[in-house]
N, C-alpha and C positions, 0 to 999 in steps of 0.2 A: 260405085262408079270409080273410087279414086284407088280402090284395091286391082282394079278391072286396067287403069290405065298403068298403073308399076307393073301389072304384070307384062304387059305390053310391051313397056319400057325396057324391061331386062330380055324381052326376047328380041331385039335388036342387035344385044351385044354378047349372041349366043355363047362364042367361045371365054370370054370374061364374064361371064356368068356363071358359066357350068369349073370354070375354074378356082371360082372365089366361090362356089359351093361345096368343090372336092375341098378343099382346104377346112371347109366347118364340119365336115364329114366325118376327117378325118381327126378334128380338134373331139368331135362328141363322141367319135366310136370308140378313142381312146378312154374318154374318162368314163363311156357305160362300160370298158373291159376292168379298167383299175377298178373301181365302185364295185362292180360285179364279184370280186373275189370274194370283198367283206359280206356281201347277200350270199356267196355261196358259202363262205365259212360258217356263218352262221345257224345257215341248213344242216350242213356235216355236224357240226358239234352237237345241235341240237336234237338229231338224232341219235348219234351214238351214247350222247350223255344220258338219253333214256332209255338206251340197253345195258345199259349197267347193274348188276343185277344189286348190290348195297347198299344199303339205305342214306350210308355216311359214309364219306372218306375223312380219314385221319392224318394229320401232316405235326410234324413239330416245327412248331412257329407259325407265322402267317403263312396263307398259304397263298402262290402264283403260279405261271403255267412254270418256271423256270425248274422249280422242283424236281420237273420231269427228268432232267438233265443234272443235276447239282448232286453233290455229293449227299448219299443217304446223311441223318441226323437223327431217326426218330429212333429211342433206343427202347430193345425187342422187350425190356421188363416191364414196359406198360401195357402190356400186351393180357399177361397177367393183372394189373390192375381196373383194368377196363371187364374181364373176363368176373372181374370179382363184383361188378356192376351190375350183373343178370335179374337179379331179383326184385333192383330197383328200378332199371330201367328196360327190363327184358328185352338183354341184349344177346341173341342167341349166338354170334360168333363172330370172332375177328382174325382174320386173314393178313399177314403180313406181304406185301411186295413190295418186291425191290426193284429197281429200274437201273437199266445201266446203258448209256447209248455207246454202240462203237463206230466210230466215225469212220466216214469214207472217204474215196474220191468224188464218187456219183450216189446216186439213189441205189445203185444196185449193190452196193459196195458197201453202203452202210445201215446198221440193225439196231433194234431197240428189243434188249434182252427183260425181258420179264420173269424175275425168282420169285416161285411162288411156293406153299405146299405140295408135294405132288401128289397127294392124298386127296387136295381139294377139290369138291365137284365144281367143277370150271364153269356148268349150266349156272351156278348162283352169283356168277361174277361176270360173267358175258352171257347176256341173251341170247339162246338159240345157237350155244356153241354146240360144235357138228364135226365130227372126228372122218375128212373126205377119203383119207390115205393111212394105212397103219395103223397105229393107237394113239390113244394120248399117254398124259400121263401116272402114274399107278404110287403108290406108298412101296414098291420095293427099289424105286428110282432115288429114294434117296439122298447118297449121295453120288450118284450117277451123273457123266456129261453126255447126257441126253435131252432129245428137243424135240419138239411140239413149235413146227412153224404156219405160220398162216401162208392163206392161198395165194396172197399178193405178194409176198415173201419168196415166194415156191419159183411164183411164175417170174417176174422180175429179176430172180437171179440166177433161177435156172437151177432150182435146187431140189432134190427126189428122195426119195427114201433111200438110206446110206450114206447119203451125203455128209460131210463132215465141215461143218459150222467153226472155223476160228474166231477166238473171242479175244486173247492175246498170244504173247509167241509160246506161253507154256501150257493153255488150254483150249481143247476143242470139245462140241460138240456136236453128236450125231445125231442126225434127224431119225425120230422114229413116228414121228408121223406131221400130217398136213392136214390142217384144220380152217376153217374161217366162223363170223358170228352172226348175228342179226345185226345192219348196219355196218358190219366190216369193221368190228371195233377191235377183233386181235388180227387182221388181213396184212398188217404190216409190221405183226410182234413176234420175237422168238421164245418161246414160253419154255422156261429151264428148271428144275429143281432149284429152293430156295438155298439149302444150305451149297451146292456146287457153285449157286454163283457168289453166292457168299464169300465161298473160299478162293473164288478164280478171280475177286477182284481185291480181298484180303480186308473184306469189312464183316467180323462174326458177328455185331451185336446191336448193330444198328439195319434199317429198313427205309424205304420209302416213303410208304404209307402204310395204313391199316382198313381195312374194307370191312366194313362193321353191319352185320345181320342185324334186324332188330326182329321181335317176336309182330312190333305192333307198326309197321312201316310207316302209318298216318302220323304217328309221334314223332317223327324223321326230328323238326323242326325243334318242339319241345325238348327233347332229349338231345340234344346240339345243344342248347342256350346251359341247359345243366348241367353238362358236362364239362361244359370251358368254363365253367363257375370252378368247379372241382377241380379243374387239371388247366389253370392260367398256362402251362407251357407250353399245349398242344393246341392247334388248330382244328375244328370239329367243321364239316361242309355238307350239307346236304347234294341232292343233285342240281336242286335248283341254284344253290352257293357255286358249285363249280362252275357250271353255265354262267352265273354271272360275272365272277373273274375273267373267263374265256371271252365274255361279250364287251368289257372295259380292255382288254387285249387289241380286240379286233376294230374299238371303234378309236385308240391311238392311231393302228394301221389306216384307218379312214382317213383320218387328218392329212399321214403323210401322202397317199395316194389323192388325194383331193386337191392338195399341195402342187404336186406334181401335173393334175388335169389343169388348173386353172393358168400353167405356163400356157400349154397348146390354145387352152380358149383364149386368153390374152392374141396369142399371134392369128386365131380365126377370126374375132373381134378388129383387129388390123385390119384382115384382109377384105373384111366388110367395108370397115370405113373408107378404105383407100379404092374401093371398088366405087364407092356411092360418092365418094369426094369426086373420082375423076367423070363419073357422070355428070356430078353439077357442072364441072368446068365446062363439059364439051356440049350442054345442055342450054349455055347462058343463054343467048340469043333464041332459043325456044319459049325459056321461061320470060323473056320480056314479051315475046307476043302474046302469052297467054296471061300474061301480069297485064297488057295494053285494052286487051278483050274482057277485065272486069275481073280476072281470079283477084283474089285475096290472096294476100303473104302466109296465110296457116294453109291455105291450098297448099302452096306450092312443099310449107313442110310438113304436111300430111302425107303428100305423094311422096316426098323423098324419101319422109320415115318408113313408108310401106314397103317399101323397096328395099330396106336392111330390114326390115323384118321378113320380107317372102325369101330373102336371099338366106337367112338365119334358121327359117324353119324349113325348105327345102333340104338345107345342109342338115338340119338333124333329123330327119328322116334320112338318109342316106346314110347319116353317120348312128343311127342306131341298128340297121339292117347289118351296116358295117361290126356294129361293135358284136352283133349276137354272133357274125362270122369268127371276130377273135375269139367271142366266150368257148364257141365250140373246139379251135384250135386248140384252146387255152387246156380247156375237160379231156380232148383228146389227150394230151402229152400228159396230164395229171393222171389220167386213169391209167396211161402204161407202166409211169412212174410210183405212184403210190398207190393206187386201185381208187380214189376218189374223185368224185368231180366237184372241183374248190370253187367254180365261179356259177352263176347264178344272175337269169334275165328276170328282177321282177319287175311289176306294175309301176311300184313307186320310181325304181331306176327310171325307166321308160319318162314319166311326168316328170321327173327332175328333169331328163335332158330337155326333155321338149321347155320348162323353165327356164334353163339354161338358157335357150336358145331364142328366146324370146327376149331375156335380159340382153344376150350381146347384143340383137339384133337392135333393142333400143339404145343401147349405151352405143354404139359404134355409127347408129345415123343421126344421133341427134346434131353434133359440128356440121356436118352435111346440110343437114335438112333445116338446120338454122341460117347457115349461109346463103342457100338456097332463097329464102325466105326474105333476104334481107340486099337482094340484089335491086338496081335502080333500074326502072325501067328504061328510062334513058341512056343510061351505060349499056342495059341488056340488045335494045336494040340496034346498038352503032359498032357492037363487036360481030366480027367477021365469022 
């Protein structure tokens, strides 16, 4: 009955109604698109971290995503040491790369160069690596400036077999073929001979990381714990370690972006209350005849309350259909840009907002729905 008469109530005052529900709409569509990134990041990492074809990655020091980016450290004689490990902990190969980004203006502009072996079978370091254009790359590449780009790479910058790759103003390299992986884990990498890039950024002896074979992959974890016993300097990560640095990354980003939604919900939250305040005003003289005919004071703020609640959950429906509209805009301009789609509608997002919106809904009618409550009938009925 009393859910029956709010709704009644707000369809009176159609156009302040549908406008103080565009406002919650627009406060939940925002934070299911912010939210939505960190669900879709987590998709992406989560799968490309398990096409990775080595059991361990190696880092000197601790290791973060920043590595990615930072000046190589790990230097190449432990490479040899680790190699001298085989028998104890049947380690059948370690791969050095180097990572070097060159920055751009835009997306299109800027690469993340990968020195690797160019002898190494690339299938054991990327799932389902697939050579779409030309070749890869061969052990007479050496020390050649040639390149092995991915698909989203290719397409993004407009770049074909002959194309010539600058990396800075005294080296380039030429594309000699176009590749992608399972999950699109080199789709946005320029895959170079180790020792070319080595020398085009004038680091011989130091690397990235180390991509470590094991004979017995299920050991990943035990032979990680042994290793950083043996070698305190380096940093040892299975797939599941990287994933989870990746996941402590993504859930700081939550914070900030949560940070940011809970401004818009504060000013939806407003708009509720000022929507349901100015009802009680122009409501007084109603609510004293219905006070004179026997309601109860929790009537009156039962009804009030329901009323920022339907107005609250109204707006997050709207404001979730909304938000799945930015997700897609969002995956759109992401997938032209990088070949990924970073944002992500799930289930839990969905139940958060609709909590969300049940919380404003209560916090923004309660001054309402108490005042409401607490009006005289005598006063209610002598006001005009």
């Amino acid at each position: 009955m009393i859910w029956f008469l709010a709704l009644h109530s707000l369809r009176q005052r159609p156009l302040r109604t549908f406008l103080t529900a565009l406002g919650i709409a627009v406060a939940v569509g925002s934070t299911v698109v912010f939210l939505s990134l960190g669900e879709g990041l987590r998709q992406v990492f989560g799968t490309q971290i398990g096409n990775i074809g080595p059991e361990l990655q190696v880092s000197y020091g601790p290791f973060d995503t920043t590595l990615f980016t930072a000046v190589p450290e790990l230097p190449l004689h432990y490479r040899d040491a680790l190699l001298a490990e085989e028998a104890r902990f049947g380690i059948r190969e370690v791969v050095p790369l180097l990572f070097f980004l060159r920055g751009g203006l835009s997306p299109s502009t800027s690469f993340m160069f990968q020195g690797l072996p160019p002898d190494q079978n690339l299938a054991e370091i990327y799932g389902g690596f697939t050579v779409l254009e030309g070749r890869g790359l061969n052990a007479e590449d050496r020390d050649a400036q040639v390149a092995v780009v991915g698909q989203q790479v290719a397409e993004r910058s407009r770049l074909s077999l002959g194309s010539v790759l600058r990396l800075n103003p005294r080296v380039s390299f030429e594309i000699v073929g176009i590749a992608n992986s399972t999950g699109g884990l080199i789709d946005n990498a320029v895959l170079v001979p180790l020792s070319s890039l080595q020398a085009a950024i004038d680091i011989e002896d130091r690397v990235s990381f180390f991509a470590v074979k094991l004979a017995e992959p299920a050991r990943a974890t035990e032979v990680a714990e042994a290793l950083a016993e043996r070698y305190p300097n380096l940093s040892f990560q299975t797939r599941a370690d990287v994933l989870g640095v990746i996941e402590q990354g993504i859930r700081v980003t939550d914070v900030v972006r949560l940070g940011i939604s809970v401004i818009a919900l504060v000013v939806g939250a407003i708009a509720v209350a000022n929507t349901v305040l100015m009802s009680v005003f122009e409501r007084t003289r109603e609510f004293g005849v219905i006070r004179a005919l026997g309601a109860k004071p929790r009537f009156l703020f039962g009804l009030v309350l329901s009323e920022a609640i339907i107005l609250s959950l109204v707006g997050a429906g709207f404001g979730v259909l909304l938000g799945q509209g930015g997700i897609a805009l969002v995956n759109r301009i992401a997938e032209h840009l990088i070949g990924l789609e970073v944002a992500a509608l799930t289930l839990r997002l969905v139940l958060f907002a609709v909590m969300i919106a049940i919380v404003m809904g209560l916090a923004s009618g309660l001054l309402p729905a108490a005042r409401a409550a607490r009006i005289p009938i005598a006063t209610a009925m002598a006001r005009e």
